[in-house]
N, C-alpha and C positions, 0 to 999 in steps of 0.2 A: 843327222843324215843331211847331205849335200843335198843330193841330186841321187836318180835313180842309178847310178853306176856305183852308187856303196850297197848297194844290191850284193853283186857281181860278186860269189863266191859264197863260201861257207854252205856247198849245196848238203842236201840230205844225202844221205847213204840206206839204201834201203834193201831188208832181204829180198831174195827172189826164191820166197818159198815152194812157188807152184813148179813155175818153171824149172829149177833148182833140183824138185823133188827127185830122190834119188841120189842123189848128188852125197859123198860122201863126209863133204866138206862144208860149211854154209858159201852159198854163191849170193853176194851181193852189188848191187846197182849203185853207183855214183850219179846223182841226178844232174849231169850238167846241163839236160834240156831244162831243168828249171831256173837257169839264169836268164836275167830280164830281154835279152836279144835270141833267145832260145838255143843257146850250145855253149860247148865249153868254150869257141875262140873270142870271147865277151874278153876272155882273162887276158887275153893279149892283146888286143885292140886297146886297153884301158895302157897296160903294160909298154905298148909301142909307142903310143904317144908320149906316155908322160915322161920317158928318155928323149925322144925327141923333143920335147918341151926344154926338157932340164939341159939338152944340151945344144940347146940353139940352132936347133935343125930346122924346127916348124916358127913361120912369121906369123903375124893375125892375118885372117884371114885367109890362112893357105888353099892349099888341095890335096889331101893324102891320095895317093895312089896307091891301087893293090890288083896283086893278080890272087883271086879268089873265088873257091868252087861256091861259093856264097855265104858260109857262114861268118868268116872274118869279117864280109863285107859288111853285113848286116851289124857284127859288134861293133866295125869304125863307124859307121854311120850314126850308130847311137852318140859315140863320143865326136863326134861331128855336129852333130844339130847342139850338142849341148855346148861347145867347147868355140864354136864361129867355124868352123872349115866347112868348105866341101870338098866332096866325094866322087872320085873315081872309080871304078871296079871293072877287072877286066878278068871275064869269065869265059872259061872255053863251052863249045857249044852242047856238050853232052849233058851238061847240067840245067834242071829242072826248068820251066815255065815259070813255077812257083816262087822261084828263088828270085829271076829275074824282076816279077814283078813287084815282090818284097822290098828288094834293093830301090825300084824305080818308087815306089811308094814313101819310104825314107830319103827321099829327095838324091838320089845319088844317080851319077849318070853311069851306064851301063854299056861294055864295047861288048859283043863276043866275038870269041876267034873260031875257026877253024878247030879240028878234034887232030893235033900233029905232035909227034913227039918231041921230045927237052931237046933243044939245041936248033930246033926250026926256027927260021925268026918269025914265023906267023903264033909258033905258041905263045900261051896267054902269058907267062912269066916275062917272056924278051919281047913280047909289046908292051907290058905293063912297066919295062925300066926303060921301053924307049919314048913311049908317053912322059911319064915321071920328066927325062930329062927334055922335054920338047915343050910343058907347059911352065908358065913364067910363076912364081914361089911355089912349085908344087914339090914334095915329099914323098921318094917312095918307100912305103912302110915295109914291103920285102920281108912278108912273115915267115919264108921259105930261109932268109939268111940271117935274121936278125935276131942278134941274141939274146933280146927282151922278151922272145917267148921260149926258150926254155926255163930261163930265170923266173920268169913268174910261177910257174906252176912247180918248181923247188922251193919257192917261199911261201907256195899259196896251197897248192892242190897234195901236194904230198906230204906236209903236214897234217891237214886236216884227216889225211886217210888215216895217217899215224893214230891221231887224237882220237878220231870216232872207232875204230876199231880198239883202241885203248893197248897199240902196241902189237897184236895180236893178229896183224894184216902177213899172211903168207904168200899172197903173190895177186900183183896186179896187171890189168888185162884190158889194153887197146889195140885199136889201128894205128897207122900210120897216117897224116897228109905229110903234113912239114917236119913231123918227128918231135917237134916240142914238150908236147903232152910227157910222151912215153922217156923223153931223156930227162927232161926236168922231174919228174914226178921218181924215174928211177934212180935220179943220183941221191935226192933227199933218202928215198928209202932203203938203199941201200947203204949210206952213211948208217943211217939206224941200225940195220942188221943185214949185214951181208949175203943173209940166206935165204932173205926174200928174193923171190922167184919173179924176173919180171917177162911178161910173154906179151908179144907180137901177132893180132889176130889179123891178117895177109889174106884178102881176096885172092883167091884161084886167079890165076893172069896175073898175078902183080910179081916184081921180081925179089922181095926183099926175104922173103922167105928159103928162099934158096939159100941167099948171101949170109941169113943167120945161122941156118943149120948147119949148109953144106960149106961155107966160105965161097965161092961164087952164089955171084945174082943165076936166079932162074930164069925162066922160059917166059918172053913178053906174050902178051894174051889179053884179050878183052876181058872186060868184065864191067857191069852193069852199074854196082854202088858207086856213092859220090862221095868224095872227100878223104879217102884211104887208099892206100896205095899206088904203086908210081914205079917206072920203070928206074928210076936212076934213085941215089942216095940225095936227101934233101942236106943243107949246110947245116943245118942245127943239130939234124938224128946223129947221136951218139951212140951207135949202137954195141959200145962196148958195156952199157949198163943194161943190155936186154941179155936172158939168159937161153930162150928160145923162140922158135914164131908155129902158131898153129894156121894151118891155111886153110879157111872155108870159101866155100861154093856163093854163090850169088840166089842159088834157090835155100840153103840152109840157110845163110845170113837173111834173107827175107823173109822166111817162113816163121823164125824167132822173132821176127821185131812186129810180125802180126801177132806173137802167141803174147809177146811183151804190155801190147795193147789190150788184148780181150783176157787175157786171165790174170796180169799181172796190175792190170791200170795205169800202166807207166805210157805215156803219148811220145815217143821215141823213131827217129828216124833209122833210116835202113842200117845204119852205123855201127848203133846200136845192138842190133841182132848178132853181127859178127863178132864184136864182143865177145856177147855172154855164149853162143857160140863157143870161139875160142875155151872161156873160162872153165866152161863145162868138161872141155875135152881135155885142157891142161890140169883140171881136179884129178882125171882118172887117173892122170900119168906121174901125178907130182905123190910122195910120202909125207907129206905136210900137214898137221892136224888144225889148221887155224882158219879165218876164210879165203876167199881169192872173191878180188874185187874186178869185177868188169866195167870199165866207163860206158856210161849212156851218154853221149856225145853232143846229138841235137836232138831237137823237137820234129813232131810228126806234118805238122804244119807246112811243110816245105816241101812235098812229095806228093800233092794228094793228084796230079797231074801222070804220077808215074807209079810206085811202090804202089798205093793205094787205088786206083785205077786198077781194074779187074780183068777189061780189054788189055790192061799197056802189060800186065803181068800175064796173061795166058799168052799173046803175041809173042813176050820177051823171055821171060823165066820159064813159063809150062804148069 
């Protein structure tokens, strides 16, 4: 082993018995808060540089830039302290305390924007490519358009589900941010077998739920969680490998990622919950006798300001 970024994958997959129970089908968990930056976006952080590396994009000593609800930022950062760059991250305001001071801790510098939608120039995405080209060798990593994160988790993430379920994976079960996960992970498994089932777990307020069931985006709407869902289509989400989307609530997605915690011992962010969520609802609905895997996305660590806060959830949720 190099360095702690040979870490980065090959998470556990674990039942979700408790939780689960009832459940006709086994529902299990993909541990991606157990990668060493605590989320699945370790996988493309590693994945975006080393294209950039290989294709002469990053000089020594650069600056990656990124517009990021935090967890991305948190993976470059890892391959940043290790690799000579510094860090940019440009984060909108809705997202956590936690996160911020994470990123400022890991030595990266921190903008936020305004809470404005895709196409404003104050959102975080179209400050973060006008930074990028305003700082002198800086790289924007563009995890929203870049197609080193779908790629990885088709070579990385949707093999392994393959493997550890031993073939026998009937339908697998994220959010959305950037769409990577869910298109990279869907094209590997659907090569394998076309009949696996892949589902879109879509915050209430988010429009992509619409756009998969009914062919139009639905109804824009607030909603509380971090890092899923979005009003517009991101460049990577292929959402021709998703077969449907289930929409949960902000207090169901909540309320599972605390059941996740205290009866399951999985330390999971709010993400997380909408998931297994989803997976739970798309088991009743699907004829499939095999399991259906929910991603656990991030660690708990990065919320304790908000989700786990007792005032911020009776205030916010009820």
């Amino acid at each position: 082993m190099k360095d702690i970024l040979d870490t980065i994958g090959r998470t556990p997959l674990v039942p979700l018995s408790l939780v689960g129970r009832g459940s006709r089908v086994p529902i299990l968990g993909k541990c991606e808060h157990l990668n060493p930056g605590g989320s699945v976006k370790d996988r493309i952080a590693v994945a975006i540089v080393d294209r950039a590396e290989h294709e002469g994009l990053l000089k020594p000593g650069g600056v990656l830039v990124e517009a990021t609800a935090g967890n991305t930022g948190i993976g470059l950062a890892l391959v940043a302290a290790l690799r000579g760059y510094s860090l940019l991250c440009v984060m909108p305001e809705k997202m956590s305390e936690d996160k911020r001071q994470a990123l400022r801790a890991l030595g990266a510098e921190v903008v936020i924007t305004d809470n404005v939608p895709p196409g404003d120039p104050k959102h975080f995405q179209s400050v973060a490519k006008r930074l990028a080209s305003e700082r002198e060798n800086a790289f924007w990593t563009d995890q929203f358009g870049n197609q080193a994160n779908p790629d990885i988790h088709e070579r990385t993430t949707g093999p392994e589900l393959w493997e550890q379920t031993e073939g026998k994976i009937a339908a697998f079960v994220t959010g959305v941010g950037t769409g990577g996960t869910i298109t990279g992970v869907g094209r590997y498994l659907k090569q394998k077998n076309p009949d696996i089932q892949i589902v879109l777990a879509d915050p209430v307020g988010s429009r992509l739920a619409g756009l998969v069931n009914e062919g139009e985006l639905g109804e824009d709407g607030n909603y509380l969680v971090e890092g899923i869902g979005t009003s517009v289509v991101p460049d990577v989400l292929d959402l021709s490998v998703v077969d449907f989307a289930v929409s949960v609530s902000d207090k169901e997605g909540f309320e599972m990622t605390h059941r996740l915690i205290r009866e399951e011992g999985l330390l999971v962010g709010g993400s997380s919950g909408f998931s297994v969520v989803a997976a739970l609802k798309a088991a009743e609905r699907l004829t499939v006798k095999g399991p259906v895997v929910a991603l656990l996305q991030d660690s708990w660590d990065r919320y304790w300001s908000k989700l786990f806060d007792p005032d911020w959830m009776a205030d916010n949720v009820g």
